[in-house]
Phi, psi and omega in degrees: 000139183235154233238167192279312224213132174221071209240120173283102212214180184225147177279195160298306156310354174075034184253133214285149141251139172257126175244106213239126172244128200222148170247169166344271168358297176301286180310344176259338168302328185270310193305267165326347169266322185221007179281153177262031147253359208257332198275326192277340158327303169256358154289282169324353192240342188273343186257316186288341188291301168291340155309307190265023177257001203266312160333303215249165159110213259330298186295351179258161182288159170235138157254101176260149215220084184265186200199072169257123204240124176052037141297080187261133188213139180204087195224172158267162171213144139326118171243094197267127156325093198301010221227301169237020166063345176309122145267142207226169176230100181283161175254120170249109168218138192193154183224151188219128164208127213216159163207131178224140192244115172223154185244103194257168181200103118027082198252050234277344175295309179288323196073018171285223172180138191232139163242124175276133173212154176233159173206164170196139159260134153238160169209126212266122173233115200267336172246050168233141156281002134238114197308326205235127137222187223219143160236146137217150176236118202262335184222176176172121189262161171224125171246152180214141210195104161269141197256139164079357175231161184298164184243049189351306206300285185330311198295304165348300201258020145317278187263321183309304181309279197329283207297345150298269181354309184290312194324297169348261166322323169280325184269358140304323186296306174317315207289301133008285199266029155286283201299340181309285181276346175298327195282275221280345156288336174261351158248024155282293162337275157345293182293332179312293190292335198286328165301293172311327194266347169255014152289315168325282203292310191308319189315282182304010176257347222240310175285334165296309189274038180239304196282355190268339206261308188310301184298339165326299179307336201243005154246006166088026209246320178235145195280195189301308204292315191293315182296338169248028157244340145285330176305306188267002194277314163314304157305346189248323164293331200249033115275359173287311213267341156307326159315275193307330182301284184304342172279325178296318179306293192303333177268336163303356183278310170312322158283314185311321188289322187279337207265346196048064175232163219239156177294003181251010160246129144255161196253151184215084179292157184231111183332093200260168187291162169337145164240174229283150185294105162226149163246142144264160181248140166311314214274342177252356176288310181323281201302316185282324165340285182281335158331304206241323165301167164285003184304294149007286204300307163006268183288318166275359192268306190302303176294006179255335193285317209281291188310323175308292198315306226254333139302318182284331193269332182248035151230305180306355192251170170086168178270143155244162307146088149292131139212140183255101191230140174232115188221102179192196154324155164183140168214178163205184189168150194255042137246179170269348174295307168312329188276012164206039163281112152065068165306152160261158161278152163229172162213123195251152162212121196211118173236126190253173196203126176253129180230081175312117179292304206226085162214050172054065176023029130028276200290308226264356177288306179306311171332282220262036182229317157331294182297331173278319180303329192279344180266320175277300192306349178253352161277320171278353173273340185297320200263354172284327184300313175285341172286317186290319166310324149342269152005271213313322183303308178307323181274341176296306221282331161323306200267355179274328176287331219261344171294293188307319189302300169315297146288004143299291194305297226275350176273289176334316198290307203294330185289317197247347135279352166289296208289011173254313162336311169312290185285305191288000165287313180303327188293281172334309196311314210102055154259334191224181174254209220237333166295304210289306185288350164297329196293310176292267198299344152261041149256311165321319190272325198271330169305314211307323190280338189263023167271292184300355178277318184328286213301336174308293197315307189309304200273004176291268188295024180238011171241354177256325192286329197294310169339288176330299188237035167032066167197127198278120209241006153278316156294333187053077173203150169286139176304154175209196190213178157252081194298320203287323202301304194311295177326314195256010174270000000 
């Protein structure tokens, strides 16, 4: 990036410092590339990024790949007598090892899941006269299909996109409310100096005229009272300006710290120009609001949930409902060939089924409190909606004032430093006294500052309208970001 200014210098200890003269522009620009809001920002947009790629890896097949290896059981076991019910305890040693290879795939309409699997078994039973057999199931599908319950995945493939889309859409508004907080911190600064440098030049315009009213005074042209009204007028400007050093140390400190820079850079601000004759229209802020911000996903995100919810309780009530179906190949054989010579078909088929008999209305309570919650989330998204137009109406109608408020002041600045010039010309002829030119000169000091408060206030509420409705109305473009770039750094 590059800078008005760039000067390298050494302190006394010889510790290097850097000194930068930055304009606005610039402080919000260093401020979203290295402050550490700008870092927690894109670590929020980077965690919601995985969420939803964690999302779409649901809807794709998966290859799984088990494995149980050297199962060794060398026990007594229970044996029962098919004959006489007598249970006995054999001595059982076998080692089990078994691999299966399956390919599952999600069913996000339904809410099953279906699987292709291959599998092989063995089994060593070592005090046997066979030592070895082999099961394999060489090709098999399994579908598992809840009947009557919720469907988490659908609901999923709903709300996830949206809750990117929001992610989105939250890390330009940080980025917004980066640029937010930089403006009253860089024109806090900004007025710190401008104070100092005019406590500075009054000082030194205030001893040339202290020492011009003394000699006045010693021929007898002004009395007593105009040399100590410069006298003390002096001292009160050069405790003015130990104030100011300090108030300036502290608040550059509060920005250099946000901006994430270290005590071996100074700042050096820059005054920015008028800012530009633009009117907003209420009716295009509204519109890009809802367009481009997150309030919009916001508010259906809430209402999807308040409906999930109100799904979850009226699937969960009632009977549920399993089904299991399995169809494919099987053999065994105590070789490995054999165990997969001249397969049988097989078929499992299984529906379980649950039915609460008794439960003091439980579900239908869960129902209807799910269902209240859903009547209360939609009366408060009714009133948010209306709060935020509000909102929105108030900061257009600020900031379309706050354009006049700006030229007026900066015309009073222009006003109040000719007529302190005027009166200090005048002072020097010996036309007015020292009241009259203190009178001039805290009218000077005081346009000056409320130029520089304006002029804050203007990009302050032209950067909170942008926030609001992520669009820039000076490029007349929506704001954006480079998301894929974030992602593969």
């Amino acid at each position: 990036m590059a800078f008005a200014l760039l000067i390298i210098s050494w302190d006394n200890s010889y510790a290097q410092k850097i000194k930068l003269r930055i304009s606005l522009e610039e402080a919000i620009e260093i401020a979203k590339d290295q402050s550490p809001s700008a870092l927690v920002a894109k670590h929020n947009f980077l965690a919601s990024y995985w969420q939803f790629r964690a999302f779409r890896a649901q809807l794709l097949p998966s290859l799984n790949l088990s494995a149980t290896l050297g199962n060794y059981n060398r026990s007594l076991v229970p044996l029962q007598n098919s004959e006489t019910g007598e249970i006995n305890y054999v001595a059982n040693n076998n080692l089990k090892n078994s691999l299966s290879l399956s390919i599952d795939q999600n069913i996000a309409l339904t809410g099953g899941r279906i699987s292709l699997f291959t599998s092989l078994y063995r089994l060593d039973q070592f005090n046997s006269e066979t030592p070895a057999m082999y099961n394999s199931q060489p090709l098999n599908i399994t579908y598992i299909q809840p009947l009557r319950t919720y469907n988490n995945l659908k609901w999923d493939k709903v709300t996830e996109p949206k809750r990117y889309e929001r992610a989105k859409r939250r890390y330009l508004e940080q980025m917004e409310n980066i640029t937010g907080n930089v403006i009253p911190l860089y024109f806090d600064v900004l007025q710190a100096q401008q104070r100092l440098a005019m406590s500075s030049k009054n000082y030194d315009n205030t001893v040339s005229l202290y020492k011009l009213t003394k000699e006045r005074f010693e021929r007898g042209m002004v009395s007593k009272n105009d040399v100590l009204q410069l006298e003390l007028r002096m001292i009160n400007e050069n405790l003015s300006i130990n104030d100011h050093k300090l108030t300036l140390d502290m608040r550059m400190l509060r920005l250099k710290t946000f901006m994430g820079y270290n005590e071996h850079v100074e700042l050096e601000l820059e005054v920015p120009d008028s800012g530009p004759e633009i009117t907003l229209n209420f009716d295009e802020v509204l519109d890009k609001a809802y367009k481009n911000s997150s309030f919009l996903l916001d508010n259906e995100l809430n209402l999807l949930s308040a409906e999930q919810e109100v799904e979850r309780n009226r699937a969960n009530t009632g009977i549920q409902a399993n089904l299991n179906a399995q169809f494919g190949l099987t053999q065994q054989g105590d070789e490995l060939g054999t165990a997969y010579s001249n397969p049988m078909d097989q078929q499992i088929i299984s529906l379980g089924l649950r039915l609460p008999i008794i439960d003091w209305g439980l579900g239908k309570g869960r129902v209807k409190m799910a269902r209240s919650r859903q009547e209360l989330i939609k009366a408060q998204v009714d009133q948010e909606f209306n709060e935020f137009k509000q909102n929105v109406f108030i900061k257009v109608i600020q900031f379309n004032n706050q354009v006049e408020q700006c030229n007026l002041s900066s015309r009073a600045d222009s006003i109040a430093r000719e007529r302190y010039e005027n009166a200090r010309q005048r002072f020097l002829d010996g036309t007015i006294g020292v009241t009259e030119l203190n009178n001039a000169q805290n009218e000077k000091d005081q346009a000056s500052n409320r130029y520089i408060n304006d002029l804050g206030n203007f990009w302050q509420y032209y950067f909170n309208i942008r926030r609001m409705s992520l669009y820039d109305y000076l490029k007349r473009e929506d704001l954006s970001a480079e998301f894929d770039k974030m992602v593969d750094n």
